[in-house]
C-alpha positions as CSV (number, residue, x, y, z in Angstrom):
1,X,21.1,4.5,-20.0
2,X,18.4,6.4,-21.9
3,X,15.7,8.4,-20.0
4,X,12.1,7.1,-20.5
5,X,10.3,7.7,-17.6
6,X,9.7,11.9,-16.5
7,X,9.6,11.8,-12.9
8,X,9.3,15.3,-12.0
9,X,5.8,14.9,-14.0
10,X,4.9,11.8,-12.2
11,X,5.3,13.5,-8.7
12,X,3.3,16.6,-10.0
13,X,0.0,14.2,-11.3
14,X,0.1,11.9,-8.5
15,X,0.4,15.1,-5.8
16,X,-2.7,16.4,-7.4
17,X,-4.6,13.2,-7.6
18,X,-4.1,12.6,-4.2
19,X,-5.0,16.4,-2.9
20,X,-8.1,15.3,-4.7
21,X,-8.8,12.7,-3.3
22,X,-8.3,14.0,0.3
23,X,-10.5,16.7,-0.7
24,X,-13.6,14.5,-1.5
25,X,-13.4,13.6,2.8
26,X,-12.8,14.9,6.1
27,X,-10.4,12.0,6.4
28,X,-8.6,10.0,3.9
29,X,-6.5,6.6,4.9
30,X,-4.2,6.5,1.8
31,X,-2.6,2.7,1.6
32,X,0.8,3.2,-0.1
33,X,1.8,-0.2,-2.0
34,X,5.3,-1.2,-2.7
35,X,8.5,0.2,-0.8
36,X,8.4,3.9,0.4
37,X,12.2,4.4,0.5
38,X,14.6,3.3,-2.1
39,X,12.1,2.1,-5.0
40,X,14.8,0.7,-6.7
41,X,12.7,-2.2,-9.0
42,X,10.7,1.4,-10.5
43,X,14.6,2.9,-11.0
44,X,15.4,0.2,-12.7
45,X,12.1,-0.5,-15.3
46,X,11.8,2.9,-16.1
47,X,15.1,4.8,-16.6
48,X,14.4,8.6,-14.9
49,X,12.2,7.1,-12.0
50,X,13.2,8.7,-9.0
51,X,13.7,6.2,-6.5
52,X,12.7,8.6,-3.8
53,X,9.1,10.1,-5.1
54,X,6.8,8.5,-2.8
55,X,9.2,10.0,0.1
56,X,9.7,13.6,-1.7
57,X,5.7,13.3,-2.0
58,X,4.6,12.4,1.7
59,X,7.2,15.7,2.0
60,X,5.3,18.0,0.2
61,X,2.0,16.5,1.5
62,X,3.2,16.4,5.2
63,X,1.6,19.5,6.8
64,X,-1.9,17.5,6.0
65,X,-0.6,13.9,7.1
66,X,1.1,11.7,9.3
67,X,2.1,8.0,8.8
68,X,0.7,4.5,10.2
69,X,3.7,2.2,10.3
70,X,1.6,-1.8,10.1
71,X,3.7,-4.8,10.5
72,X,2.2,-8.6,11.0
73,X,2.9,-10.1,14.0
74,X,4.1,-13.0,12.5
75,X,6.7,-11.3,10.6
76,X,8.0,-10.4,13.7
77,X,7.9,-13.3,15.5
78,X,9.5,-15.3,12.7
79,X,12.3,-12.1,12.2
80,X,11.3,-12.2,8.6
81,X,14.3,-10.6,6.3
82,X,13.8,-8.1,3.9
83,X,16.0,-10.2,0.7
84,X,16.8,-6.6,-1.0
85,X,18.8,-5.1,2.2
86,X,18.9,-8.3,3.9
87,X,17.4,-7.0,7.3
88,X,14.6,-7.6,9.6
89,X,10.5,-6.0,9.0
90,X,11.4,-5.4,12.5
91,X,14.3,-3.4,11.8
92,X,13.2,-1.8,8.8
93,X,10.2,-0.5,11.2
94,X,12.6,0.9,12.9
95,X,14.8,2.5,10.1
96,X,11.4,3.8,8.5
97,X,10.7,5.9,12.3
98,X,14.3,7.4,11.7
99,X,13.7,8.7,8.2
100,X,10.3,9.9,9.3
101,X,11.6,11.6,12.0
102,X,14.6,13.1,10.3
103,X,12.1,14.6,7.5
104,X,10.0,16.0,10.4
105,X,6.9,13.6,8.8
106,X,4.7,13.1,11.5
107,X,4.5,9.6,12.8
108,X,1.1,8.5,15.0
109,X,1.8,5.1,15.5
110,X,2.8,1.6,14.5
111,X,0.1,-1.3,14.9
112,X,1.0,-4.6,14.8
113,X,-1.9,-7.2,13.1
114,X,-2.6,-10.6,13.2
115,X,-1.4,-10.6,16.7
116,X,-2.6,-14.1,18.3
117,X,0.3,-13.8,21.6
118,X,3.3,-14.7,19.2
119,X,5.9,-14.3,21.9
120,X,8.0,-12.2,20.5
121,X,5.6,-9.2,19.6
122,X,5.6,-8.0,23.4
123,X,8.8,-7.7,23.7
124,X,8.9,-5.5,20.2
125,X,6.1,-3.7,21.2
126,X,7.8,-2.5,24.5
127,X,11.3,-1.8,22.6
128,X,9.3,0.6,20.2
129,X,7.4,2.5,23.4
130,X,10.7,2.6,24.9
131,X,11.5,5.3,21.9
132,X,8.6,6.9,22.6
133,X,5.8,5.2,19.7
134,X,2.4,4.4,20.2
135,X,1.9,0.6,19.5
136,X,-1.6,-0.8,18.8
137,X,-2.3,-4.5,18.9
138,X,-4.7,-5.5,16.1
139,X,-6.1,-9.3,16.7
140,X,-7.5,-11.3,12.8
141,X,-10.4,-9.9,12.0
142,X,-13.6,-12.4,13.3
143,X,-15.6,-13.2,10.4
144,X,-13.2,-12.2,7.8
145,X,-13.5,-12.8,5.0
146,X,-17.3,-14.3,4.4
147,X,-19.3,-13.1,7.2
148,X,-19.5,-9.0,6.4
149,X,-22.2,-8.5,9.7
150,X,-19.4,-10.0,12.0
151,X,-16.8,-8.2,10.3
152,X,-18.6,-4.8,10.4
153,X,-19.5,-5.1,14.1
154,X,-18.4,-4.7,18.1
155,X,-17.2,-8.4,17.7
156,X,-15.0,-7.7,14.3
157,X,-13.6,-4.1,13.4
158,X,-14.9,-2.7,16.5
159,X,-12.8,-5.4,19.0
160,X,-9.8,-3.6,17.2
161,X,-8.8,0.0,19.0
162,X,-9.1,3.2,17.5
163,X,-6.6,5.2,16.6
164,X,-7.0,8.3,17.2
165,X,-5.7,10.9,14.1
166,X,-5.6,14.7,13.8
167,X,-4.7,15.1,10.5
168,X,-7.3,14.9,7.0
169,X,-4.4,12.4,5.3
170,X,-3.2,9.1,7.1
171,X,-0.9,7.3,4.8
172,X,-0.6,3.1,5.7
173,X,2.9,2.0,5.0
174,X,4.9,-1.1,6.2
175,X,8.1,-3.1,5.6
176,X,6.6,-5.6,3.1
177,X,3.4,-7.2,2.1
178,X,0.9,-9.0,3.8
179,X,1.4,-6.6,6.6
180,X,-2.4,-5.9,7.0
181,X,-2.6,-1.7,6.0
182,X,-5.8,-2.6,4.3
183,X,-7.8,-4.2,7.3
184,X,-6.1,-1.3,9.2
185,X,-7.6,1.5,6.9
186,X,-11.1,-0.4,7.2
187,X,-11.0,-1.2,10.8
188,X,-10.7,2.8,10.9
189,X,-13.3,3.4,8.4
190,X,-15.6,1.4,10.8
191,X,-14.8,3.9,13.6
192,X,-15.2,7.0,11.4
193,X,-18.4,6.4,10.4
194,X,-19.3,5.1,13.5
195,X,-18.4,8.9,14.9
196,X,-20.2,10.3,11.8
197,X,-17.3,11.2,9.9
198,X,-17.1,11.4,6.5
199,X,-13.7,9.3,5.8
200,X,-12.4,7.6,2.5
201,X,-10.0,4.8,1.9
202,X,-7.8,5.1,-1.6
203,X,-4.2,2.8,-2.5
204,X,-1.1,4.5,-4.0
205,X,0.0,2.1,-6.8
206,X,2.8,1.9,-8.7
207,X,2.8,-1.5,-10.0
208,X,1.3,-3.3,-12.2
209,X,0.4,0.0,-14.4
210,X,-3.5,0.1,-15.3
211,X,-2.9,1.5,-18.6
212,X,-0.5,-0.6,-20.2
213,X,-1.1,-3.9,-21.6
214,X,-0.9,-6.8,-19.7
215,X,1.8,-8.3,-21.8
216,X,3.8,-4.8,-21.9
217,X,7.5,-5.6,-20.2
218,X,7.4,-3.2,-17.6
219,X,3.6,-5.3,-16.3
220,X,5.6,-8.5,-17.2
221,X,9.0,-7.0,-14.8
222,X,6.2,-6.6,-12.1
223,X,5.4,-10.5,-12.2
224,X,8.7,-11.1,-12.0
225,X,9.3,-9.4,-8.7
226,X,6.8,-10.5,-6.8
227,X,7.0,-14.2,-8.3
228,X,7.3,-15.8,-4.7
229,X,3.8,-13.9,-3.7
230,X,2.3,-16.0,-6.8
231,X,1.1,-12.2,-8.1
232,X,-0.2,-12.3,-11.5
233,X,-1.0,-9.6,-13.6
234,X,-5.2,-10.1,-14.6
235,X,-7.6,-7.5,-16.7
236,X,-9.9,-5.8,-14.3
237,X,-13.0,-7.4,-15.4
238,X,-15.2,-4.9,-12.9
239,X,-13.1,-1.5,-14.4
240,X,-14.0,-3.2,-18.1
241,X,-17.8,-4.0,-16.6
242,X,-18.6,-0.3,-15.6
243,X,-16.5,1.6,-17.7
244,X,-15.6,-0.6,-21.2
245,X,-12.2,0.0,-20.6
246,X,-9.5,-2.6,-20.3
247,X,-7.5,-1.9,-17.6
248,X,-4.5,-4.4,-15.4
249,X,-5.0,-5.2,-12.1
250,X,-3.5,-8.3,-10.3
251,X,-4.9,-11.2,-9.2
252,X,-5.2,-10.6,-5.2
253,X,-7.0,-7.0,-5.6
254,X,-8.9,-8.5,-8.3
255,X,-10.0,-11.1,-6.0
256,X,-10.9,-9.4,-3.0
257,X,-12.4,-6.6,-4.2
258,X,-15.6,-8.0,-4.3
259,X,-15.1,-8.6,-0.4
260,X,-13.6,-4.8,0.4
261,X,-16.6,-3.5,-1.7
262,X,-19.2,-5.5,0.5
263,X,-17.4,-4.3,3.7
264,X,-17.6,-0.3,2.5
265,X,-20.7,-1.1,1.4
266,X,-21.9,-2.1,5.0
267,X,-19.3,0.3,6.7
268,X,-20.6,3.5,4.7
269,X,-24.4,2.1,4.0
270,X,-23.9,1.6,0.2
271,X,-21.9,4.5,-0.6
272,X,-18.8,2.8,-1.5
273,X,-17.4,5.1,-4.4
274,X,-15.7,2.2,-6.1
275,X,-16.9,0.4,-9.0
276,X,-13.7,-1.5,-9.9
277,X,-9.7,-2.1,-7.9
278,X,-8.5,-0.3,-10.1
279,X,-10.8,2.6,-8.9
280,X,-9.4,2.8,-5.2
281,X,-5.9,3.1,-7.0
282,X,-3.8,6.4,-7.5
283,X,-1.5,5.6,-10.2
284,X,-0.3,8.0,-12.9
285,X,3.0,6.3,-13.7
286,X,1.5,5.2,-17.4
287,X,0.9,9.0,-17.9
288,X,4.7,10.0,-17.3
289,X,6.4,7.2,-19.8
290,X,8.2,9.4,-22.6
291,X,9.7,7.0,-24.3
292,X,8.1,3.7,-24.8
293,X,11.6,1.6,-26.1
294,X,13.6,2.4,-23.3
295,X,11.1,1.1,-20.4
296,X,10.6,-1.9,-22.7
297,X,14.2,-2.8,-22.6
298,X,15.0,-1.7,-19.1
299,X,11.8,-4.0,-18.1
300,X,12.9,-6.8,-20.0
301,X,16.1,-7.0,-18.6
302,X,14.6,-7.0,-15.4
303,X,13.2,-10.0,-16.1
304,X,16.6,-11.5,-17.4
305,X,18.1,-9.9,-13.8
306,X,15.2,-11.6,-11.7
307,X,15.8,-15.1,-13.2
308,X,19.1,-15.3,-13.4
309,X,19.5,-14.3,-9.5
310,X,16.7,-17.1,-8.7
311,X,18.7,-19.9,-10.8
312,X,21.9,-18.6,-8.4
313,X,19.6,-19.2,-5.5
């Protein structure tokens, strides 16, 4: 297949859009979206993707960082399977602490959210401590997602534990979504600014890619992956508010932004930096496309690939 996409490009703008934003803080909690290892759906859509840049970029950025591992209690309690390596979240926790530790990246903990004494979840939490990890227990956020004062208080973020961080960059990964890293980054922006310290939240995005059309394949190819989440792809109507600029977004960012903005607002007292979702996101994959055709074919048969697999289904 033809190249389209310039990877080693991608990896060099997206280091140094994240070194800035780390800089702008004493501490940044950097969500990263989508799967860290084996990115095999951006292989696929655009032809020269590396499907191990977000790992070889948490390498080059790991003297400043270490890693949050976040899971959903229910995930575990139900053994939710991954469908693209047909394992556990629970195992694939564990398969992301081996490769962590094998690339020396610097692992403070795994916190398990929404936990409500699902029975399985001690048991989990006990196996992981046995190898050595600290485990947090995270409980639903009271209040969430209406009543900010709750959720901004003793009885919301702060009936949450801290955890405690050394380094300026802590990156929020987990097996899959839904696994709570944003109410984890702002449960800890809560405690940062409670201890005066000048902390930031930010999302690594790959997909859907801001500046493309909505209706350009490779936007089209991320619908089609996360069809069973009932993602769609939306224009940012805050980014095209504040900066009259059209820009994609989909619909559950879109949707709660209006909710994370009120909760930084309250956290930080009004100085959330973000005027639109697309403004919390790091994403320089439309900068690194070299050739247009290619990504629109390879995304298009993505599409093909997706539905055909479902009708086998």
């Amino acid at each position: 297949m033809k190249c389209g996409f310039d990877s080693q490009l991608y990896m060099e703008k997206q280091f140094a859009m994240i070194k800035e934003r780390v800089h702008k803080y004493e501490k940044l909690y950097l969500e990263f979206g989508g799967k860290l290892f084996d990115d095999l759906h951006a292989e696929r859509v655009l032809p020269g993707f590396d499907k191990s840049a977000k790992i070889k970029l948490l390498e080059k950025l790991k003297s400043i960082a270490e890693i949050i591992i976040c899971i959903n209690a229910n995930d575990i309690n139900e053994n939710k399977i991954r469908a693209d390596y047909g394992i556990s979240y629970s195992s694939e926790v564990e398969r992301m602490i081996d490769n962590f530790s094998r690339l020396k990246i610097k692992i403070n903990s795994v916190v398990i959210t929404m936990y409500e004494g699902q029975k399985r979840v001690l048991e989990y939490k006990q196996k992981l401590e046995n190898r050595k990890i600290k485990v947090y227990l995270h409980r639903p956020t009271k209040g969430y997602p209406t009543d900010v004062s709750t959720i901004v208080s003793d009885e919301g973020y702060g009936s949450n534990p801290y955890i405690e961080t050394k380094k300026p960059l802590v990156v929020l990964t987990a097996p899959g979504p839904a696994s709570g890293k944003l109410a984890t980054c702002l449960s800890q922006l809560y405690y940062e600014y409670k201890n005066n310290q000048k902390a930031g939240y930010a999302k690594f995005e790959t997909f859907p890619v801001w500046n493309l059309p909505i209706t350009h394949p490779v936007n089209i190819a991320y619908e089609a992956a996360t069809a069973n989440l009932g993602d769609e792809n939306k224009v940012d109507h805050y980014h095209y508010v504040a900066y009259g600029e059209f820009a994609v977004n989909y619909n559950r960012d879109i949707q709660v932004f209006p909710v994370v903005k009120s909760i930084y607002d309250k956290i930080t007292n009004g100085n959330c930096p973000y005027k639109s979702p697309t403004d919390m996101g790091v994403n320089m994959v439309g900068d690194c496309i070299t050739d247009d055709t290619v990504c629109r074919e390879a995304a298009k048969m993505e599409i093909i690939r997706r539905y055909l697999k479902e009708l086998c289904n």
